[in-house]
C-alpha positions in Angstrom: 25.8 54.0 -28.9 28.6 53.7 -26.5 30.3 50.9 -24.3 32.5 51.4 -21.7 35.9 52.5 -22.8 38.8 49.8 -22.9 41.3 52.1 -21.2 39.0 53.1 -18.0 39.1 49.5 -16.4 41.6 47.3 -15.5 40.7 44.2 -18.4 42.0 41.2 -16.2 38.5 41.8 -13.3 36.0 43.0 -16.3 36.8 40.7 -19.4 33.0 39.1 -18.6 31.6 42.4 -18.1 28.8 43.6 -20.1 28.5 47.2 -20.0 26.5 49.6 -22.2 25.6 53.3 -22.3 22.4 54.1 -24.3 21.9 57.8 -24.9 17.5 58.4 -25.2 17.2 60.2 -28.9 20.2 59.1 -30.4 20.9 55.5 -29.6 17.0 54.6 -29.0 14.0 56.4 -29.5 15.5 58.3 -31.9 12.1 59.5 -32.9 10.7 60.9 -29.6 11.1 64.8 -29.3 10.9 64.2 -25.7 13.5 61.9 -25.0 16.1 64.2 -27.4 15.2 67.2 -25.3 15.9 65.3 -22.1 19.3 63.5 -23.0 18.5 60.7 -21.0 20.9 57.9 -20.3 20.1 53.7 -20.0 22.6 51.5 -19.6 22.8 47.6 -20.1 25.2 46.0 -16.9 25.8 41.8 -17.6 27.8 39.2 -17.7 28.9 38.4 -21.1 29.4 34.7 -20.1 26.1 33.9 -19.0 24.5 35.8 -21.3 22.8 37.8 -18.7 21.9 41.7 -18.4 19.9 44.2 -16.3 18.6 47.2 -17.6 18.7 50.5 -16.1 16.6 53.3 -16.4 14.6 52.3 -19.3 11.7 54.5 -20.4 10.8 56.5 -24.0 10.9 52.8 -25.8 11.6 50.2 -23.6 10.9 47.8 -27.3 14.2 49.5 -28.5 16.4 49.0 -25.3 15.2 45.2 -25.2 15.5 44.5 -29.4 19.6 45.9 -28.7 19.9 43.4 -25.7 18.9 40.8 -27.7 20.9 41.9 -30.9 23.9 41.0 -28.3 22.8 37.8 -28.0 21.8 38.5 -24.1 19.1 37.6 -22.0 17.2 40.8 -20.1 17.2 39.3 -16.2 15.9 42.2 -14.2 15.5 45.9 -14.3 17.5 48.8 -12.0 15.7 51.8 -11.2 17.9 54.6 -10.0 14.6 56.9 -8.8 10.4 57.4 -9.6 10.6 59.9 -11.9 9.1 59.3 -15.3 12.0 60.0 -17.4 13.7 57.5 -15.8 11.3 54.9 -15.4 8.0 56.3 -17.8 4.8 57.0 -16.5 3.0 60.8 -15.9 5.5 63.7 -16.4 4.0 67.2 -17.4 1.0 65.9 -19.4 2.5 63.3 -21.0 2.3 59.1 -20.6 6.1 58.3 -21.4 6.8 54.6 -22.2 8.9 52.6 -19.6 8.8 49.6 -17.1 4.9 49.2 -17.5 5.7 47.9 -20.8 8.8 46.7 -20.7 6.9 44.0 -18.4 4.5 43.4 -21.2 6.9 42.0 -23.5 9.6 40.7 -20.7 8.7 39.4 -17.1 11.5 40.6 -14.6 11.8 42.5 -11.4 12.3 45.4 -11.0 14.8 46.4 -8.6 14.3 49.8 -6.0 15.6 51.4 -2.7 12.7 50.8 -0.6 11.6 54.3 0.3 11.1 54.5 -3.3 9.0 51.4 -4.0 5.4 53.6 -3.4 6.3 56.3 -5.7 6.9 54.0 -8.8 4.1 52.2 -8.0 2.2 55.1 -8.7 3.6 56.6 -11.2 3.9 54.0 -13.2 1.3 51.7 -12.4 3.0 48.8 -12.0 2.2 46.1 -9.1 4.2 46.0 -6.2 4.1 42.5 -6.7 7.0 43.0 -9.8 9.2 45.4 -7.5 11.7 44.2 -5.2 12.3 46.5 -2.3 16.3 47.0 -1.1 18.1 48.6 1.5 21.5 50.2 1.1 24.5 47.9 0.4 22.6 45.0 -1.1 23.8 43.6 -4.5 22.1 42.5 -7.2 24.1 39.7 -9.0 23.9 38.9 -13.1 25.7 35.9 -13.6 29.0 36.7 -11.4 28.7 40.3 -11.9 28.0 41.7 -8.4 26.0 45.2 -8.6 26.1 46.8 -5.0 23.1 49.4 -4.5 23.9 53.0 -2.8 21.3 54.9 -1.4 21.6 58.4 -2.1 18.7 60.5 -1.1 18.3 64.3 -1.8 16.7 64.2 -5.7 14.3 62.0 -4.2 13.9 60.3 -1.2 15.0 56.6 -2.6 17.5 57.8 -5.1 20.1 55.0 -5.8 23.7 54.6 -7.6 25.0 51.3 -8.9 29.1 50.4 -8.2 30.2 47.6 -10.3 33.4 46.9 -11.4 34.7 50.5 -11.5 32.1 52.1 -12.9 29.5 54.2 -10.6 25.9 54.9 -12.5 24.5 57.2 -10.5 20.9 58.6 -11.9 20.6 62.2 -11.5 22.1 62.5 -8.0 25.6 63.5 -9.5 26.3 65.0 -12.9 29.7 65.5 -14.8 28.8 68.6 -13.4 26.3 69.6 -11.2 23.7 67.2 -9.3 20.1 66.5 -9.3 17.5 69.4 -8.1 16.3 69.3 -4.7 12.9 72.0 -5.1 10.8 69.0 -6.5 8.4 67.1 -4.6 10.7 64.6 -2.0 14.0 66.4 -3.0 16.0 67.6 0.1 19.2 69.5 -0.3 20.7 68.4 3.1 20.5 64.9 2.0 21.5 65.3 -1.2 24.8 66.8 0.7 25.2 63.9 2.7 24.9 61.6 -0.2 27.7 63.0 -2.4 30.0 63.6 0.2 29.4 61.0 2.8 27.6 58.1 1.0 29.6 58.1 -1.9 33.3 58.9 -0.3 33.5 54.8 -0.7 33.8 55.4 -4.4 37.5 55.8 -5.2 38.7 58.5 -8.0 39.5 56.0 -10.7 36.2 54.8 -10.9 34.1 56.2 -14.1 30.9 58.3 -13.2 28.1 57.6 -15.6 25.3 59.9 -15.1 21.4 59.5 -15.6 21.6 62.7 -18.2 24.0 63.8 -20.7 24.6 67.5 -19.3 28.0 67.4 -20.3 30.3 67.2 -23.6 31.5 63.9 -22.0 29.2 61.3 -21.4 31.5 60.1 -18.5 34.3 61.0 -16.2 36.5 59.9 -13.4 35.3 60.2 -9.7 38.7 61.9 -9.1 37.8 64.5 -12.0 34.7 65.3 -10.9 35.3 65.5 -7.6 37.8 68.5 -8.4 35.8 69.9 -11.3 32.2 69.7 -9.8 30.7 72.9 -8.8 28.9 70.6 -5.9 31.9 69.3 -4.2 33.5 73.4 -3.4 31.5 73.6 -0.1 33.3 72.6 2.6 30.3 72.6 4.9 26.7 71.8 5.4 26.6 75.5 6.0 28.5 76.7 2.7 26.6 73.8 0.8 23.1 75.1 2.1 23.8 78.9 1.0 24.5 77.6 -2.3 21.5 76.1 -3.0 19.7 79.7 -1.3 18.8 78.2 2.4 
């Protein structure tokens, strides 16, 4: 079960911050076959002042994610939902009915935070009411406590994919990887986007900040910006063009 390393942030601006990376199969759900084939990552973002989280991502056993915010001694305020698809968030996903926000709202009544493109698809591939969702646009923050979480919309895996920047950390779903980025041949993925979004979208990140991805595809479960930028397969192109080819269009 990790938390976010000492050494990566500067102490003085995060001593209230909460901040928790929850590997799917290892640090909860450790008995799903599923969630240890899929190396998903959750993460807990608060303010250890008030007491208050958000949790993103939670799906495979939502029960575990909320009895460790509450081992903590924190208070589950809303939920962050980087994109629709079921690993992420639960629902339908190859023939299976994965646990995740649907019943995370039967035991804890919160929103449920999403870019607004994205709002219809978790609606139905979850189930849950609109009425529980709250729709954003690029650049809004979501605050927990005085921890300010601004949203970044980053289409191209799917067409409401989202990061969250707080504090020096970016979590940014499956539209980057330590290395590698999210596919762009499944229903709503677009590789042009997706192009756009790493190097246009996300050029506001600077290198220092610490990339936590939606997946463990890597030895490391997280990196700088700067590191990845020069490591990354995905940021060689120089060009819509080059970027295009790579990905055979």
């Amino acid at each position: 079960m990790s938390t976010l390393p000492p050494s990566s942030i500067d102490s003085s601006h995060n001593d209230r911050l909460y901040f928790r990376q929850l590997l799917a199969g290892r640090d909860f759900a450790t008995e799903d076959p599923i969630a240890k084939q899929m190396v998903n990552f959750s993460y807990l973002i608060g303010d250890r002042v008030t007491g208050e989280t958000v949790m993103v991502d939670p799906a495979y056993n939502t029960d575990d994610l909320v009895d460790i915010v509450e081992m903590d001694g924190m208070k589950l305020v809303g939920v962050l939902g980087t994109h629709y698809h079921a690993d992420h968030v639960g629902g339908s996903m190859m023939g299976f009915e994965l646990n995740g926000i649907a019943q995370l709202l039967e035991r804890v009544d919160v929103p449920v935070h999403v870019q607004d493109e994205e709002a219809v698809l978790v609606t139905k591939v979850t189930g849950v009411g609109d009425d529980h969702l709250v729709r954003h646009v690029s650049g809004d923050t979501v605050s927990v406590g005085q921890v300010d979480i601004e949203l970044i919309h980053t289409p191209g895996h799917t067409p409401g994919s989202q990061c969250f920047l707080v504090r020096g950390c970016l979590v940014s779903g499956d539209t980057l990887f330590l290395d590698g980025c999210g596919r762009t041949d499944l229903p709503g993925g677009d590789a042009e986007q997706l192009y756009y979004s790493l190097t246009d979208r996300l050029s506001k990140v600077p290198d220092d900040t610490i990339l936590f991805p939606g997946h463990q595809y890597s030895p490391e479960a997280s990196k700088p910006m700067g590191e990845t930028r020069a490591s990354n397969i995905v940021y060689k192109p120089s060009s819509i063009e080059q970027w295009l080819r790579m990905f055979g269009q």
